[in-house]
VEXZA-289232 format. One record per residue: x, y, z of N, C-alpha, C, CB in turn; residue number from 1. Coordinates in pm, 1 decimal, padded with zeros to 6 digits. Glycine has a CB too. Layout:
VEXZA-289232
     n.east    n.north       n.up    ca.east   ca.north      ca.up     c.east    c.north       c.up    cb.east   cb.north      cb.up     k
          X          Y          Z          X          Y          Z          X          Y          Z          X          Y          Z   NUM
...
//
This chain:
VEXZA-289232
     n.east    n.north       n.up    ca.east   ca.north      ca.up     c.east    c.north       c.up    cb.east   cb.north      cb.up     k
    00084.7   -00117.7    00000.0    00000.0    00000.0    00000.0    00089.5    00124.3    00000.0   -00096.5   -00000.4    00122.8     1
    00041.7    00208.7   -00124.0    00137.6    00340.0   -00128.5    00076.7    00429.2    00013.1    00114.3    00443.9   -00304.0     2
    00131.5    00530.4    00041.8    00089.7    00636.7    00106.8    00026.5    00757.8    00048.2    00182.4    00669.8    00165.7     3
   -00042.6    00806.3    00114.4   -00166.8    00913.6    00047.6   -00120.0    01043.2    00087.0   -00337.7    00894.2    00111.4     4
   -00131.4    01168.6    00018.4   -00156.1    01254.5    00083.6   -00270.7    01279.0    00162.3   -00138.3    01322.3    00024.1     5
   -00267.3    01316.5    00272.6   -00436.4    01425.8    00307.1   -00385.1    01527.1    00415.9   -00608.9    01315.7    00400.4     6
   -00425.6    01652.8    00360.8   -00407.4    01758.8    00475.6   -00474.6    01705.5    00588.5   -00466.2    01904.9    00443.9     7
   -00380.0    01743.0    00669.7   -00446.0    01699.3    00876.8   -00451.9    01803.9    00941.4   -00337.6    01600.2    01001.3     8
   -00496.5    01866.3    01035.5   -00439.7    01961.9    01143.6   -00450.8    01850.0    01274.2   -00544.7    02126.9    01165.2     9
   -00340.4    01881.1    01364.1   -00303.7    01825.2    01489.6   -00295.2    01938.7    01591.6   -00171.1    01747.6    01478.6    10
   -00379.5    01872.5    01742.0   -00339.4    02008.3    01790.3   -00273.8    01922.9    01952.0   -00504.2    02150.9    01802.2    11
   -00168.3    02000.2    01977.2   -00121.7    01909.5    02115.1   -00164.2    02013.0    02188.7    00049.7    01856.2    02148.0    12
   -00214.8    01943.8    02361.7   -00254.3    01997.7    02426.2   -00236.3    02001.3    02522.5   -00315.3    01997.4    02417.2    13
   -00172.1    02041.9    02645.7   -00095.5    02075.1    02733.5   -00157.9    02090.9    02850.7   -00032.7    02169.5    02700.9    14
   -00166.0    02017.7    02980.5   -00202.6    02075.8    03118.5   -00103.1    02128.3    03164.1   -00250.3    01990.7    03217.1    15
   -00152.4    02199.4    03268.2   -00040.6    02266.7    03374.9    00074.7    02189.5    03420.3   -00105.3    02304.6    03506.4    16
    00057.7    02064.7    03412.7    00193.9    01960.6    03452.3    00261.4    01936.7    03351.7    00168.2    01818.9    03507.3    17
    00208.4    01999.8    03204.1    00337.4    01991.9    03142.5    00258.5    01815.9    03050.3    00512.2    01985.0    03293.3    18
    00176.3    01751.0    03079.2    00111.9    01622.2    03016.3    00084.5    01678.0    02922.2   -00001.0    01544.2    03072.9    19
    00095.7    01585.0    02787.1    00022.5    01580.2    02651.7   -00100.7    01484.8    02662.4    00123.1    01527.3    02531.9    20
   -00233.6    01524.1    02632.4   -00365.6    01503.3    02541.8   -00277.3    01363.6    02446.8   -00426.1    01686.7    02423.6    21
   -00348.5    01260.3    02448.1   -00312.6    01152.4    02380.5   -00450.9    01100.0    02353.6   -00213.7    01059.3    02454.5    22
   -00483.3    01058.0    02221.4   -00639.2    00958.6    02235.7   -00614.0    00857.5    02183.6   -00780.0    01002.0    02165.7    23
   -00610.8    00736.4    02218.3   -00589.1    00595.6    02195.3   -00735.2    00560.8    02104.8   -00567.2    00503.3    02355.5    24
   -00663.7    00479.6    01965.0   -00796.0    00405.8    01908.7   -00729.3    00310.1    01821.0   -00913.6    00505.1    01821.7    25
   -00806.1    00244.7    01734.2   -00805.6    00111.9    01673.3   -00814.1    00099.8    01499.2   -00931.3    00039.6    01739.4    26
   -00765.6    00125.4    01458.8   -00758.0    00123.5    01300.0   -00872.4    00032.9    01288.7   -00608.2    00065.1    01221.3    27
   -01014.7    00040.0    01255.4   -01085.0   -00051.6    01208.8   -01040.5   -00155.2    01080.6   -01189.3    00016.9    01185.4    28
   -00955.8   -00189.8    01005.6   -00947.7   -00216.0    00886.1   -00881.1   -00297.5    00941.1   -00913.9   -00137.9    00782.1    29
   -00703.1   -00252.9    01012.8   -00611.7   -00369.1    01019.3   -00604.4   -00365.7    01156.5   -00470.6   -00364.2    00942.0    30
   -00723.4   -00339.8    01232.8   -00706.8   -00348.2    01410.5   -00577.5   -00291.2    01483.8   -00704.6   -00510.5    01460.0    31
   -00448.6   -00221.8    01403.5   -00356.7   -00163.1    01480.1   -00388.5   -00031.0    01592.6   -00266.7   -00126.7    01381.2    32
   -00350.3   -00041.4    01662.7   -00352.3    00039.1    01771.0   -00256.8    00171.8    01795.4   -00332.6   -00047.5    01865.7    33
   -00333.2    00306.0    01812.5   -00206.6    00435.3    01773.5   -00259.4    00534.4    01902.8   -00226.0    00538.6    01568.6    34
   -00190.2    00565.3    01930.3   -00206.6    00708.8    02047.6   -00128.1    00827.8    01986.7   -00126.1    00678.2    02224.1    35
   -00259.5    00909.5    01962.2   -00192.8    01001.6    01880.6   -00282.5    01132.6    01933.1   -00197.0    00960.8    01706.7    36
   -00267.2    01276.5    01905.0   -00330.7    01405.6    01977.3   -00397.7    01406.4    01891.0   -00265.3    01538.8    02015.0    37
   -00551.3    01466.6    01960.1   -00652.3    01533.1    01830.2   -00636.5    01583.0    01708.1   -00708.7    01627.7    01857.9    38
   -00721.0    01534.8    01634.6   -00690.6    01630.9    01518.5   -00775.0    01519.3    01365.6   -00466.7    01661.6    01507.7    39
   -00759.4    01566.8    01246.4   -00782.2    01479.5    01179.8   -00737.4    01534.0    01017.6   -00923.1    01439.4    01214.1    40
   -00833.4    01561.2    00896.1   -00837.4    01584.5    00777.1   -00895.9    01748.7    00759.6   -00919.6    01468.9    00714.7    41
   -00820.5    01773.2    00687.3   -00912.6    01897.9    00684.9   -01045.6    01886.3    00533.0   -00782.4    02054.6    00662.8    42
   -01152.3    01995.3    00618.2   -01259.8    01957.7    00514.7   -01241.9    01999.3    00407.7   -01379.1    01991.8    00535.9    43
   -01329.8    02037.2    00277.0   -01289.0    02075.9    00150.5   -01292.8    02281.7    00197.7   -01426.3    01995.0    00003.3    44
   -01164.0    02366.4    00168.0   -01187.8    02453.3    00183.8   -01150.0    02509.9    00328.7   -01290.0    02448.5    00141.4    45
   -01121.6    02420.2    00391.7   -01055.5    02465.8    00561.4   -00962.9    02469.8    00589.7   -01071.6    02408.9    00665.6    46
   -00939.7    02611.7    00651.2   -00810.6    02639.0    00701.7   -00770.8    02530.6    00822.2   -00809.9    02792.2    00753.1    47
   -00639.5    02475.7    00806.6   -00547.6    02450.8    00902.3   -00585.3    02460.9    01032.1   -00450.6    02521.6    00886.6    48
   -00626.8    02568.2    01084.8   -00634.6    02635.2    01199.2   -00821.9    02605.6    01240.2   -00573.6    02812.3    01167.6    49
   -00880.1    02615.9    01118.5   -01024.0    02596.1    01182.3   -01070.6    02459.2    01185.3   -01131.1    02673.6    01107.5    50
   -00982.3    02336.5    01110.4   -00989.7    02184.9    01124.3   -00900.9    02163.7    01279.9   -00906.2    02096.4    00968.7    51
   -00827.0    02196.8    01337.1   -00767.6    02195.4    01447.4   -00853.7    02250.5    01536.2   -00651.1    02250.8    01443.6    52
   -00933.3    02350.3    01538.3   -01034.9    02396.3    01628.6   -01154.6    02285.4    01621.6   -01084.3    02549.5    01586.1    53
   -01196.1    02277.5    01492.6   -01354.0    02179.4    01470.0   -01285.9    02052.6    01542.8   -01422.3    02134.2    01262.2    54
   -01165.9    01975.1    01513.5   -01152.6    01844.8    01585.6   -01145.5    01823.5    01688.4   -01079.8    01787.4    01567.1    55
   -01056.1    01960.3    01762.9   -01072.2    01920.4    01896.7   -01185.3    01944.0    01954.2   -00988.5    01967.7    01970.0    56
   -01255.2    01974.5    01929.1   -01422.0    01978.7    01979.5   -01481.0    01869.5    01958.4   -01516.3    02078.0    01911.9    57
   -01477.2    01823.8    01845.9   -01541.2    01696.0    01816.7   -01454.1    01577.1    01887.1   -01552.0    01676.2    01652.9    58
   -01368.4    01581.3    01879.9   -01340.1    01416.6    01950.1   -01345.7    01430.8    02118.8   -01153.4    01345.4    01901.7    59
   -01263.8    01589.1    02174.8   -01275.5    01578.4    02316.5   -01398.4    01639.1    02412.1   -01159.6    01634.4    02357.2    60
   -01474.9    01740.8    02351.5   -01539.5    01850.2    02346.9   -01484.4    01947.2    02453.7   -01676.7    01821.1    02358.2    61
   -01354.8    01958.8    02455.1   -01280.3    02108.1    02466.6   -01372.4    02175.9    02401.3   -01126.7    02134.1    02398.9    62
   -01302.7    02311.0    02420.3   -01375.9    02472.2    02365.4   -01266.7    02463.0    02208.5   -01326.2    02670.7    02517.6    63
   -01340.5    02488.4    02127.5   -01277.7    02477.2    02021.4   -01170.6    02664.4    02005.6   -01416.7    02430.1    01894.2    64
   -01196.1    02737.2    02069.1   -01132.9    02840.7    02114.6   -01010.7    02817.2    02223.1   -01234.7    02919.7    02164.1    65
   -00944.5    02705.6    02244.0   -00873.9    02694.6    02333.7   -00761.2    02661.5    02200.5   -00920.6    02592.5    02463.1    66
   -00792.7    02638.5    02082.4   -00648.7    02642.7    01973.0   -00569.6    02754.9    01967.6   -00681.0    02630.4    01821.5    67
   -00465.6    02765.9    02006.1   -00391.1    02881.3    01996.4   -00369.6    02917.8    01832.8   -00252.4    02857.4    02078.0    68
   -00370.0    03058.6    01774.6   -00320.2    03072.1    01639.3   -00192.9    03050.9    01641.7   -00344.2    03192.3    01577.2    69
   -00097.3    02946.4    01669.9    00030.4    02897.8    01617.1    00027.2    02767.3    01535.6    00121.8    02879.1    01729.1    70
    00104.1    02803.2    01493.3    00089.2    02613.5    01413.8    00283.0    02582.8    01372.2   -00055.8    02615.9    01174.0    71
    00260.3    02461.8    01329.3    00385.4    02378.1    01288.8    00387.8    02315.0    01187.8    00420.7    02291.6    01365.2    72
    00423.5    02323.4    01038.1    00381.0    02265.1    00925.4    00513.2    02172.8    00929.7    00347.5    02367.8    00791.3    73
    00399.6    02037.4    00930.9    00492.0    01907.0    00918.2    00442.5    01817.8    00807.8    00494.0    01818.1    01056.3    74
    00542.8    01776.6    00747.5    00490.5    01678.6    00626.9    00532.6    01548.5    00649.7    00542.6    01715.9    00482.4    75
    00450.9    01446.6    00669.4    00435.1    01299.9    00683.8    00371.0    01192.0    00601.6    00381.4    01287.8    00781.3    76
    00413.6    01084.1    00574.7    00337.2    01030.0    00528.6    00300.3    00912.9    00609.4    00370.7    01016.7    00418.3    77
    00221.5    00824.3    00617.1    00120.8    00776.2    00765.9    00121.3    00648.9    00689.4   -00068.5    00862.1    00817.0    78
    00220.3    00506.8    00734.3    00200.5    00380.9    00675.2    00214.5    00370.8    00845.2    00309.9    00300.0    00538.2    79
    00107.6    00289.1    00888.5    00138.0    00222.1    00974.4    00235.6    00111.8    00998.6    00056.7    00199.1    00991.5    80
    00335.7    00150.7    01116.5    00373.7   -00000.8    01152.3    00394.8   -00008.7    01287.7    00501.7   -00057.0    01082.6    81
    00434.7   -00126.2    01347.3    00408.6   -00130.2    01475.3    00471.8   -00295.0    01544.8    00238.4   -00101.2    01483.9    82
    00571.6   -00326.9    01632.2    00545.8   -00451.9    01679.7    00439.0   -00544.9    01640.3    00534.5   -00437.1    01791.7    83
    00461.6   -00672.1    01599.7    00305.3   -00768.1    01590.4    00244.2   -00762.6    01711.6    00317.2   -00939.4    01558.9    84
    00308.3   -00753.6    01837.8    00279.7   -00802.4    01954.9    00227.3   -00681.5    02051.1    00401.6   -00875.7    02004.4    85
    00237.9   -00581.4    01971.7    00173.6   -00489.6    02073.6    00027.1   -00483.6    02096.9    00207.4   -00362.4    02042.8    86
   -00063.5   -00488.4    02016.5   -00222.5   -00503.6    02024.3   -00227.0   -00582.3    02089.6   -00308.3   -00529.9    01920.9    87
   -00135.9   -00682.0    02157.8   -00168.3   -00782.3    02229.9   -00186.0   -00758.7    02355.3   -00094.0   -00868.4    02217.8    88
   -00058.4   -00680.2    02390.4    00023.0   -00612.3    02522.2   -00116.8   -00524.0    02502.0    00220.7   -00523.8    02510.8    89
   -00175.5   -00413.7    02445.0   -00225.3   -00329.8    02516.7   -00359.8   -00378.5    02472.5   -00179.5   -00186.7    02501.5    90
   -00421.9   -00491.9    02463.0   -00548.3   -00566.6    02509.1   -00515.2   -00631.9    02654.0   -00592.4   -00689.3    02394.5    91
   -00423.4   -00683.3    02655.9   -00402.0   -00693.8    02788.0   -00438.6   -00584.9    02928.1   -00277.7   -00712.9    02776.0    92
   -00329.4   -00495.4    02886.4   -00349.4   -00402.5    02973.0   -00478.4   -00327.7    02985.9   -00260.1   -00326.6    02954.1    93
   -00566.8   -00337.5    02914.9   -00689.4   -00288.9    02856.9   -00761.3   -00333.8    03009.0   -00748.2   -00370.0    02689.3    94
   -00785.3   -00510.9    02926.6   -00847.7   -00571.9    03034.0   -00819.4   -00588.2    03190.8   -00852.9   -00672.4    02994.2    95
   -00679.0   -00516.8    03205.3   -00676.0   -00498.9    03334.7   -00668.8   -00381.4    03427.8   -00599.3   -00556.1    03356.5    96
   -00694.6   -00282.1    03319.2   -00783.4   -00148.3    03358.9   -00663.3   -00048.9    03363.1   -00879.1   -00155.9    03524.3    97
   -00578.6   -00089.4    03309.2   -00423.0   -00018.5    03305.2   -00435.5    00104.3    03259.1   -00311.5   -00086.7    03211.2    98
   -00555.1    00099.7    03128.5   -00513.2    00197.0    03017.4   -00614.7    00288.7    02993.2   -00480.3    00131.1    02887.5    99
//
């Protein structure tokens, strides 16, 4: 599988201790497992900055006004890979309330 482009905005998010906002989920397709900060695709026509506001609302329901106007233009391309054995390890830990 080649890699795709798609514009993303990401927004990291910071408590007072200095912790990063992480949201753990599940690739429906190939079940891999990623912890990664809000954020997603931007829609047809959206700024950077207002897909980083709309997501973090939608996945955490933060104030979508809590995006600072800074940003970081990073270019990636997104092939998953990962240990075989990790979905294992963190079903494990899942089920034992670790995570």
């Amino acid at each position: 599988m080649s890699p795709r482009h798609r514009p993303a905005a990401r927004v990291l998010c910071l408590d007072p201790a200095g912790r990063v906002l992480l949201l753990r989920w599940r690739d429906p397709a190939e079940g891999a497992i990623f912890w990664e900060p809000p954020g997603g695709g931007l829609e047809p026509g959206e700024s950077p900055l207002a897909a980083a506001r709309r997501e973090l609302h939608e996945e955490t329901g933060l104030p979508a006004d809590a995006v600072l106007e800074r940003s970081v233009v990073v270019q990636r391309d997104f092939e998953p890979l990962q240990p075989p054995e990790l979905p294992a390890i963190l079903d494990e830990l899942e089920s034992a309330g670790e995570t």
